[in-house]
C-alpha positions as CSV (number, residue, x, y, z in Angstrom):
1,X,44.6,-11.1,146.1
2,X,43.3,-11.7,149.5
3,X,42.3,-14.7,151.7
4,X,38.4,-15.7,151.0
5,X,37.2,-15.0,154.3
6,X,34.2,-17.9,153.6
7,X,35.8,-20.5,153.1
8,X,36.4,-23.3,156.2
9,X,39.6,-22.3,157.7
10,X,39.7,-25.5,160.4
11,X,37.3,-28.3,160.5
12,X,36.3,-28.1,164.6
13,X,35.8,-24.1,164.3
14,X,33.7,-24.6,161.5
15,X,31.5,-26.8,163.7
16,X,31.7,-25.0,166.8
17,X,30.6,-21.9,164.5
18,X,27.7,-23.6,162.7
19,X,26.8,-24.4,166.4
20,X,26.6,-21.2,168.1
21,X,24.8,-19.5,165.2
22,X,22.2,-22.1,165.1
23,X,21.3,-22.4,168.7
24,X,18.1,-21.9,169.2
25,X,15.7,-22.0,172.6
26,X,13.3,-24.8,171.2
27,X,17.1,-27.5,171.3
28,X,17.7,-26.4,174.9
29,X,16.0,-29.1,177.7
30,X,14.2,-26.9,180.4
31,X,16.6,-28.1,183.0
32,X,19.4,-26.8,181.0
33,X,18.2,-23.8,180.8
34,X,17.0,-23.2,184.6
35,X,21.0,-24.2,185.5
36,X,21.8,-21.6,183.1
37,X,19.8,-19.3,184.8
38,X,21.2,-20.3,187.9
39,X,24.3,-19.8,186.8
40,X,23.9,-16.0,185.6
41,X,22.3,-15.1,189.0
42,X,25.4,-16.5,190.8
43,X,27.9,-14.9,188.4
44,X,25.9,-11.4,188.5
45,X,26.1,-11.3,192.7
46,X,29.8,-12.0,192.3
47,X,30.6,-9.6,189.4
48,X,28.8,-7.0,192.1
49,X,31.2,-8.3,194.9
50,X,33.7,-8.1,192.9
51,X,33.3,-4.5,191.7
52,X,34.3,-3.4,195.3
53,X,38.5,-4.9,194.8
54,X,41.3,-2.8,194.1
55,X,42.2,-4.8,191.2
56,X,38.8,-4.0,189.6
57,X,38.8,0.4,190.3
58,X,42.4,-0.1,189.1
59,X,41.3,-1.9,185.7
60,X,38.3,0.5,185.1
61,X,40.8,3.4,185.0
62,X,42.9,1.9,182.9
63,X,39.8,1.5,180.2
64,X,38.8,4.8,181.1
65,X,42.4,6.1,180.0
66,X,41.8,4.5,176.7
67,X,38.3,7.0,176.1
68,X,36.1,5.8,173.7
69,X,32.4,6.3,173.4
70,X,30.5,5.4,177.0
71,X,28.1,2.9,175.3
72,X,27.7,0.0,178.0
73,X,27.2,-0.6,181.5
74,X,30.4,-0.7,184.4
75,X,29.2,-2.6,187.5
76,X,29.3,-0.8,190.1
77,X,30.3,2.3,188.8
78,X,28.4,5.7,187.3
79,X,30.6,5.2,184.4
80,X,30.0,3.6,180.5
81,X,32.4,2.6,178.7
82,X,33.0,1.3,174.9
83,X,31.5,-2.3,174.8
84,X,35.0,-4.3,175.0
85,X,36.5,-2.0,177.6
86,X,32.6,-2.9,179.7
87,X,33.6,-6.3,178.8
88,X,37.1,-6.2,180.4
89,X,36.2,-4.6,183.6
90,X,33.4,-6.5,183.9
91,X,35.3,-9.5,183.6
92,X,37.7,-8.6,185.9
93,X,34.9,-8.1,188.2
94,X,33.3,-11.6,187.8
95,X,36.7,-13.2,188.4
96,X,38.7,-11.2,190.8
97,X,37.1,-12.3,194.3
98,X,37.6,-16.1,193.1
99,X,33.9,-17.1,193.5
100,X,33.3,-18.1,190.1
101,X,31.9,-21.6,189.3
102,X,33.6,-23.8,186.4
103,X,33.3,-27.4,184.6
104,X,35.2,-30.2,186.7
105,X,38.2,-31.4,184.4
106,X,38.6,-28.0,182.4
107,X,40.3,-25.7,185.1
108,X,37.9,-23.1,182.6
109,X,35.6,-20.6,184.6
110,X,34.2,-19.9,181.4
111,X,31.2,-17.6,183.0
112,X,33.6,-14.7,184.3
113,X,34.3,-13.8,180.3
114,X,31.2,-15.2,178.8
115,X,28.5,-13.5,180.8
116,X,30.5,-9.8,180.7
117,X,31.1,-10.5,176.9
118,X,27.4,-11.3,176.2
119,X,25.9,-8.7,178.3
120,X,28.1,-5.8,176.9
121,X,27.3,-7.0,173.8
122,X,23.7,-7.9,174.2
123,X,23.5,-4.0,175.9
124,X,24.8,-2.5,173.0
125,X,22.8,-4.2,170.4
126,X,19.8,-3.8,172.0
127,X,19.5,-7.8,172.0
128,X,16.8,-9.7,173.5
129,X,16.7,-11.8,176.9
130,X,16.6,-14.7,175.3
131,X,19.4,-13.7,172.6
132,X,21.5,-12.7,175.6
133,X,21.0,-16.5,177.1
134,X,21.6,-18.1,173.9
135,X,24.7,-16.5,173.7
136,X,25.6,-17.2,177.0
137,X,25.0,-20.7,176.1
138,X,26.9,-20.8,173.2
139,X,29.8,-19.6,174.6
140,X,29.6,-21.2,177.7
141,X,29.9,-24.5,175.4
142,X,32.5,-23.7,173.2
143,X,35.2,-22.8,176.1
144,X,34.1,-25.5,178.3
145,X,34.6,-27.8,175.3
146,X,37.9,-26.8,174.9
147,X,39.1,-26.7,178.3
148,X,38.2,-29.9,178.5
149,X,39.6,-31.7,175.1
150,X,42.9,-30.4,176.7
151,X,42.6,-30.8,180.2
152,X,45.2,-31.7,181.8
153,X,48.1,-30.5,180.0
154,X,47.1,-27.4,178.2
155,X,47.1,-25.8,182.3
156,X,50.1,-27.9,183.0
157,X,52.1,-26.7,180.4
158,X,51.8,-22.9,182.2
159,X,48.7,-21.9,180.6
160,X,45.7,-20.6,182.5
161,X,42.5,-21.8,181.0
162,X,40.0,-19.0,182.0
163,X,41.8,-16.8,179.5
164,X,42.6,-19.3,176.9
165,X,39.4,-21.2,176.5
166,X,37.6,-17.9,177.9
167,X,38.6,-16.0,174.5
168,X,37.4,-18.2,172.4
169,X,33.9,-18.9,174.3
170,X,33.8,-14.9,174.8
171,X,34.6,-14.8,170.7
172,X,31.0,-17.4,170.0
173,X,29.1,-15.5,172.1
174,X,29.9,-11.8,170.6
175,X,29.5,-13.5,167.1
176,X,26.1,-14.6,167.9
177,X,24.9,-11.3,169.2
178,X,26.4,-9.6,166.8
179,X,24.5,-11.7,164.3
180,X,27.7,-13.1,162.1
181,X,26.7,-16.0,159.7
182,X,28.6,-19.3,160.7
183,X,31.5,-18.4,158.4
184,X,31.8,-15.2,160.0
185,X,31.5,-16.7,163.3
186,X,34.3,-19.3,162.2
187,X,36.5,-16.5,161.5
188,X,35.9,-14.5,164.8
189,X,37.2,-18.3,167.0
190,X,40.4,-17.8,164.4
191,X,40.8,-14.3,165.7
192,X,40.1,-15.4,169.6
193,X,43.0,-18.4,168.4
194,X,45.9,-15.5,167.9
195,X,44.7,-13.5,171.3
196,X,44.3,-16.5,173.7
197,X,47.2,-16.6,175.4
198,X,46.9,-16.2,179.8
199,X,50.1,-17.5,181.5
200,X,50.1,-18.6,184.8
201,X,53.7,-17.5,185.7
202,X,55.3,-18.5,188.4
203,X,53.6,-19.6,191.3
204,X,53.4,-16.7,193.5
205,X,51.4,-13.3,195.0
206,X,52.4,-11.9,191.3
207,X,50.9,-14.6,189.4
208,X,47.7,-14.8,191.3
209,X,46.9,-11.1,191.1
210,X,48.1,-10.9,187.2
211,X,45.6,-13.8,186.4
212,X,42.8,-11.6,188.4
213,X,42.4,-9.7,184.9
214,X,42.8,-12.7,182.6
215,X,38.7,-13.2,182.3
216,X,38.3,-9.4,181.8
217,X,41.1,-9.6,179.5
218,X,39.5,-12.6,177.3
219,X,35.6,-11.3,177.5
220,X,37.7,-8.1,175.7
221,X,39.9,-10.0,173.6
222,X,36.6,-12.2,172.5
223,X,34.5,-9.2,171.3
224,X,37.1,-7.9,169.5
225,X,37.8,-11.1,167.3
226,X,34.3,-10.9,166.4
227,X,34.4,-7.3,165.3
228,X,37.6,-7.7,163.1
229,X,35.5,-11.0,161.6
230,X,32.8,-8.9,161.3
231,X,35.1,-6.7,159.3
232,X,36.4,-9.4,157.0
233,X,39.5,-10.1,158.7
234,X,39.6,-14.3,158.1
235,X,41.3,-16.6,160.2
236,X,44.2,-18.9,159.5
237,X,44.0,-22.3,158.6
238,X,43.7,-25.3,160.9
239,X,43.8,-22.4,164.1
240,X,42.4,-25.2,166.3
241,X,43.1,-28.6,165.3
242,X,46.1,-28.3,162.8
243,X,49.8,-29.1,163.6
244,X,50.3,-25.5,164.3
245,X,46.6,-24.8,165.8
246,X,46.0,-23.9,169.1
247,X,45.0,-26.9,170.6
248,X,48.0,-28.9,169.2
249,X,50.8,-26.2,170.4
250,X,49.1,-25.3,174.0
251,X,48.1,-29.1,175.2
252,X,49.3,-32.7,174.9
253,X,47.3,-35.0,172.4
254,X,44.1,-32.9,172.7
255,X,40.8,-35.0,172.2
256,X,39.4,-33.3,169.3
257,X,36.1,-36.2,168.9
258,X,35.7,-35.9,172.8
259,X,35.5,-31.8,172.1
260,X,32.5,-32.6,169.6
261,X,30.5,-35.2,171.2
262,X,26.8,-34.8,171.5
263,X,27.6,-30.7,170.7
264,X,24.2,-29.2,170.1
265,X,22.6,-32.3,171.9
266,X,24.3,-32.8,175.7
267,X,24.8,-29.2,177.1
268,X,28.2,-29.4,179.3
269,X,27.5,-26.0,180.5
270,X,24.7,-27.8,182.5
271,X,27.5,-29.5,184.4
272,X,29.0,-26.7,186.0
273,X,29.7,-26.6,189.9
274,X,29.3,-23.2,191.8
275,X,31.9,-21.9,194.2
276,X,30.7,-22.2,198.1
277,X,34.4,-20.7,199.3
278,X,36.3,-18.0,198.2
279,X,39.0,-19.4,197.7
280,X,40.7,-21.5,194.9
281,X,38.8,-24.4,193.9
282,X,41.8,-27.1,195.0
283,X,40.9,-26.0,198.4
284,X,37.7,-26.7,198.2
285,X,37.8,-30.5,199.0
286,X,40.1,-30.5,201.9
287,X,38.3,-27.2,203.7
288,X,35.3,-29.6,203.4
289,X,37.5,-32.4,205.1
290,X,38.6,-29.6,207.7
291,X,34.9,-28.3,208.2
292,X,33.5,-32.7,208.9
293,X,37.0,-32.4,211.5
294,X,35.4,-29.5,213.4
295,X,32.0,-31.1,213.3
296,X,33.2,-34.2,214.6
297,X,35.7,-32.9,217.2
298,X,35.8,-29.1,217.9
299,X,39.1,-29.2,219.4
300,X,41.4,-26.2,220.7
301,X,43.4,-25.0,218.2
302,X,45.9,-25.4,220.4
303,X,45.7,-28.7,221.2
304,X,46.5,-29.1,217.1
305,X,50.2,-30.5,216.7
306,X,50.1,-31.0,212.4
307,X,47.7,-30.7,210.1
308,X,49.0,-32.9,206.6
309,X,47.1,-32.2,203.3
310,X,48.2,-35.1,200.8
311,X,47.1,-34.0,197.7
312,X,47.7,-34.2,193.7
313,X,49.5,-31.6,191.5
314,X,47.9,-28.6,191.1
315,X,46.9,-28.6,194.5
316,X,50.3,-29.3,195.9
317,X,51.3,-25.8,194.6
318,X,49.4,-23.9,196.6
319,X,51.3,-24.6,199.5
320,X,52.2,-21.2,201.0
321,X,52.2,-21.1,205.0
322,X,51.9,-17.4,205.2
323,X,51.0,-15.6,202.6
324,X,51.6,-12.2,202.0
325,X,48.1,-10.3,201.3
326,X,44.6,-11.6,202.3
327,X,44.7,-12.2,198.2
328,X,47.5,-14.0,197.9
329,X,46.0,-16.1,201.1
330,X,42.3,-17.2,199.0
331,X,45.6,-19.5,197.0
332,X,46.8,-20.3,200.1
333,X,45.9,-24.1,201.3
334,X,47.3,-23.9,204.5
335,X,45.4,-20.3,205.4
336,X,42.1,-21.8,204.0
337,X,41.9,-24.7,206.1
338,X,42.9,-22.8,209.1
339,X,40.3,-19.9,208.8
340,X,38.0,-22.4,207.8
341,X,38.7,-24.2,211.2
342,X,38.8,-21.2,213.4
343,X,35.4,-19.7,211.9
344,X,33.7,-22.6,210.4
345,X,33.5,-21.2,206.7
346,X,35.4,-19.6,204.1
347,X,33.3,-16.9,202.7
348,X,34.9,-13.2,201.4
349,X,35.0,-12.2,205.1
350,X,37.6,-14.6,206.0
351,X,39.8,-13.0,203.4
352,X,39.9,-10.0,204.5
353,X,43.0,-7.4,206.5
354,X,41.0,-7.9,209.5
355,X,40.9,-11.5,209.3
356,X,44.4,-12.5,207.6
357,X,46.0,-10.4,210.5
358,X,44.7,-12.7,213.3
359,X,48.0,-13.7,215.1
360,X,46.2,-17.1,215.6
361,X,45.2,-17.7,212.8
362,X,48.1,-17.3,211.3
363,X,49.8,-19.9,214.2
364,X,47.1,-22.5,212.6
365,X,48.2,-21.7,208.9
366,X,51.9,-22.4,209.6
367,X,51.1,-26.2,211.4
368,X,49.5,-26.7,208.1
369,X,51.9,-28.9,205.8
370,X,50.9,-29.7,202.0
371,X,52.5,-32.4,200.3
372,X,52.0,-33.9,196.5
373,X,50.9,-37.4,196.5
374,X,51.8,-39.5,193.5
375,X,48.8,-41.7,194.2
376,X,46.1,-39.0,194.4
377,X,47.5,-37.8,191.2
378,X,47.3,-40.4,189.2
379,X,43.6,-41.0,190.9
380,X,42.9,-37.1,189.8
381,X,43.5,-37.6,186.5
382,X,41.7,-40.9,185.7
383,X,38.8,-39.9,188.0
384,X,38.7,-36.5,187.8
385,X,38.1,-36.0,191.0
386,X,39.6,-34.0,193.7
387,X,41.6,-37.0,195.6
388,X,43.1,-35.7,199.3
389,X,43.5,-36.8,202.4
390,X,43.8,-34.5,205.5
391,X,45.4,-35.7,208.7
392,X,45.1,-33.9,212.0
393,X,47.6,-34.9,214.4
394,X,46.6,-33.6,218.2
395,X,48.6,-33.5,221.4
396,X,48.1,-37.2,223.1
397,X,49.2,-38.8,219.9
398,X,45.5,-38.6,219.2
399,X,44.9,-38.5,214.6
400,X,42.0,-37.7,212.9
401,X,42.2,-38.7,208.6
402,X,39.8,-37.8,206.5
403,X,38.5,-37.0,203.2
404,X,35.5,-35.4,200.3
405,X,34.8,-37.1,197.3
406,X,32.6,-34.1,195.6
407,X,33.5,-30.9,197.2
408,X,30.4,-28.7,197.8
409,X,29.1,-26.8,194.9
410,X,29.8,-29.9,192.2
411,X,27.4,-31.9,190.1
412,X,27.5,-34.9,193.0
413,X,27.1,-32.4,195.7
414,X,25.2,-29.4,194.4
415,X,24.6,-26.1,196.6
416,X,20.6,-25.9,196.3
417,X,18.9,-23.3,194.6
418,X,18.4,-21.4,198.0
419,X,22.6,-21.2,198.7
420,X,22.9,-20.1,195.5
421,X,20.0,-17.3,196.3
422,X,22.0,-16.8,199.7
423,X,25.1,-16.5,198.6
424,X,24.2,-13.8,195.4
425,X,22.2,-11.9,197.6
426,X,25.2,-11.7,200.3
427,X,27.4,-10.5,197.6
428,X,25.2,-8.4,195.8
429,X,23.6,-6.1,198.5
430,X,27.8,-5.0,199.4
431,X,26.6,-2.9,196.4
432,X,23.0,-2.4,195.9
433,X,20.0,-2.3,198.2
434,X,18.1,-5.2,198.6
435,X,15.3,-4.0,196.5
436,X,17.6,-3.8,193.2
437,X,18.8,-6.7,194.5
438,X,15.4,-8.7,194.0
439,X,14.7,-7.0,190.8
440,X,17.8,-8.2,189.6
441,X,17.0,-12.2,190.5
442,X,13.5,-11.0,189.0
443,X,15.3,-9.8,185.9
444,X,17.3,-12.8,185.4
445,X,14.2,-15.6,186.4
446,X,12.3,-14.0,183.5
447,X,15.3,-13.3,181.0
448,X,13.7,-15.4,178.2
449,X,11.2,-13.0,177.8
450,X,12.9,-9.6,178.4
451,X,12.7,-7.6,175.3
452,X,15.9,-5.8,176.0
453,X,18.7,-6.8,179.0
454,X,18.1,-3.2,180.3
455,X,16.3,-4.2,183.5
456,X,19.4,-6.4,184.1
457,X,21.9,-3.0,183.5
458,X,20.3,-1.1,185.3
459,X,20.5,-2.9,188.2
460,X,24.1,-3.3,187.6
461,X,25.2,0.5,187.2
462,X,25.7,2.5,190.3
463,X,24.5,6.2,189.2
464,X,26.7,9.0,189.8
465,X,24.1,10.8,192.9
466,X,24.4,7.1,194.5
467,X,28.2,7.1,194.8
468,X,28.3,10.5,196.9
């Protein structure tokens, strides 16, 4: 006799379930739902960007090797593919060029599997605009959730969050546009529970490009789960808060009342910061501190003895003086501060072969010295905030120490509407002219009333007599 697919198989995915089916627009503050907005714009200028790597041509030919029916959109690309092999490119593509907002005290960038997952999805259903944002939503919600209840540990213990946490908020959002029932939908976060697994490895240039395809990998991962629940495969019991669930194998003492607090009610997802740099979010704070120095001072590069980056844990590890690939140097603390000394920003172009070849910038990078701080751990994980200190030690004996509370992009120190605008239409027109590129942001300010997500699709697909 088989497993009843209906009943409750874990008490939190029941009522993360019950909340994703039963989101509706009318529960969702304005303001929530112009961030939201916001927050698609953004992700769809860097899923554009990001359809232009190596890592991403390499991942579409591996879905293309698998066939399947061409049913949903590539970025960037003349090709379809089947909706979860979209899903995993696309993915890849929102997460590759590490510009990718997040929730502060998740380590989740939940959009660069959510928003792939919902708009394959939402494309292949024929879904509304609105049903595409309410997806988003829900998944956005769900991972975020998550990441948090478990944060710190759950990335401490080797895990990488964006494709944990990613599965399961790609996983709501499928199940929503699919149209599963809340049991249904309970069963598809069950399914995400046995896939979610993205480990960090070993810090190093192989870790940081294998965790280039961990979004792509969970926005897949997620869809699927909802198709086998769709199927009747059931989930097992207590898959998120029992004593062999996921949250009490993959994190320390997870707070499973924090995960549920004010769900439905206070949207976390509104919370989100946006990504200024292109470079991992640990730098963010002390390329800040680096860009008030050059303000302040503007002096020679060569008249720079030191520069010392006290810092807490996960920031400590990316201490690598030279780094091996313009890739491996967006993890690289001691590059970022450098190139965002020498050129006063840290955007996609100072990542590049041209730039990462500079013989002086790369004299810069190696006088930068990283060291964990016990302290500014301790503060990081009470706080949550990004606690560093950088010191720049000049010839004369001459120091300069300084700091960033909220690094740009975050709740306490938003980019404005018009950087976000900036910035997608900087990385969207490396793909598309700047028409498509307006009727994109067009698309996506009117999305609540788009009867399809076509207009969104077709601004994302590059057609075949465009590519020669």
């Amino acid at each position: 006799m088989g497993v009843d697919a209906r009943t409750t198989r874990d008490h939190i995915g029941r009522r993360l379930a019950t909340f994703a089916s039963d989101l509706s627009l009318e529960r969702v503050p304005a303001t929530t739902l112009d961030a939201l907005k916001l927050q698609i714009l953004d992700m769809l200028g860097v899923m554009l960007a990001g359809s232009t790597t190596g890592v991403y041509a390499s991942v579409v030919r591996a879905m293309q090797a698998m066939g399947g029916a061409p049913e949903v959109t590539v970025v960037g690309s003349p090709c379809r593919l089947p909706v979860a092999s979209a899903a995993f490119a696309n993915g890849t593509a929102a997460h590759v060029v590490e510009l990718d907002g997040a929730l502060q005290a998740t380590n989740v960038h939940a959009h660069s599997s959510v928003v792939p997952a919902s708009l394959a999805v939402a494309e292949r259903t024929g879904a509304s605009g609105q049903e595409f944002l309410l997806g988003v939503l829900a998944g956005l919600e769900v991972a975020l959730r998550l990441g948090r209840a478990m944060f710190p540990s759950h990335s401490r213990r080797g895990f990488h969050p964006t494709g944990s946490c990613g599965t399961f908020g790609a996983a709501a959002s499928a199940a929503r546009l699919f149209h599963l029932d809340e049991a249904d939908t309970e069963a598809a976060l069950g399914l995400a529970a046995t896939q979610a697994m993205a480990l960090r490895g070993q810090p190093g240039p192989g870790a940081f490009e294998m965790k280039r395809v961990h979004a792509g990998k969970a926005a897949h991962n997620g869809i699927l789960a909802a198709l086998l629940a769709r199927e009747g495969i059931p989930a097992a019991e207590g898959f998120l808060s029992g004593d062999r669930g996921f949250m009490r194998l993959c994190s320390d003492g997870p707070d499973l009342d924090g995960l549920l607090d004010g769900l439905g009610e206070q949207f976390v997802a509104a919370q989100c910061y946006l990504k200024p740099y292109a470079a991992v979010r640990h730098a963010h704070a002390p390329i800040d501190t680096i860009l008030a120095f050059r303000r302040e001072r503007a002096v020679d590069p060569a008249l720079i003895r030191r520069i010392v980056v006290r810092i807490y844990r996960e920031g400590a590890l990316h201490d690598t003086r030279e780094p091996e690939s313009p890739g491996h140097a967006q993890f690289s603390l001691p590059y970022s501060l450098a190139v965002a000394y020498l050129d006063g920003n840290a955007l996609l172009s100072q990542y590049s072969q041209e730039r990462w070849s500079d013989p002086q910038l790369r004299e810069l990078a190696r006088k930068v010295e990283v060291r964990f701080d016990a302290e500014m751990d301790g503060e990081f994980l009470r706080t949550k905030r990004r606690a560093h200190e950088v010191r720049v030690e000049m010839d004369g004996r001459e120091v300069w120490i300084g700091h960033t509370d909220y690094p740009k992009g975050s709740l306490n120190n938003p980019m404005s509407p018009e950087e976000v605008e900036r910035k997608y239409f900087d990385l969207a027109e490396m793909v598309v002219d700047v028409d498509t590129a307006l009727r994109l942001r067009e698309s996506v300010e009117r999305l609540e009333r788009l009867e399809t997500v076509e207009a969104i699709c077709s601004c994302l697909g590059c057609p075949a007599a465009e590519q020669s």
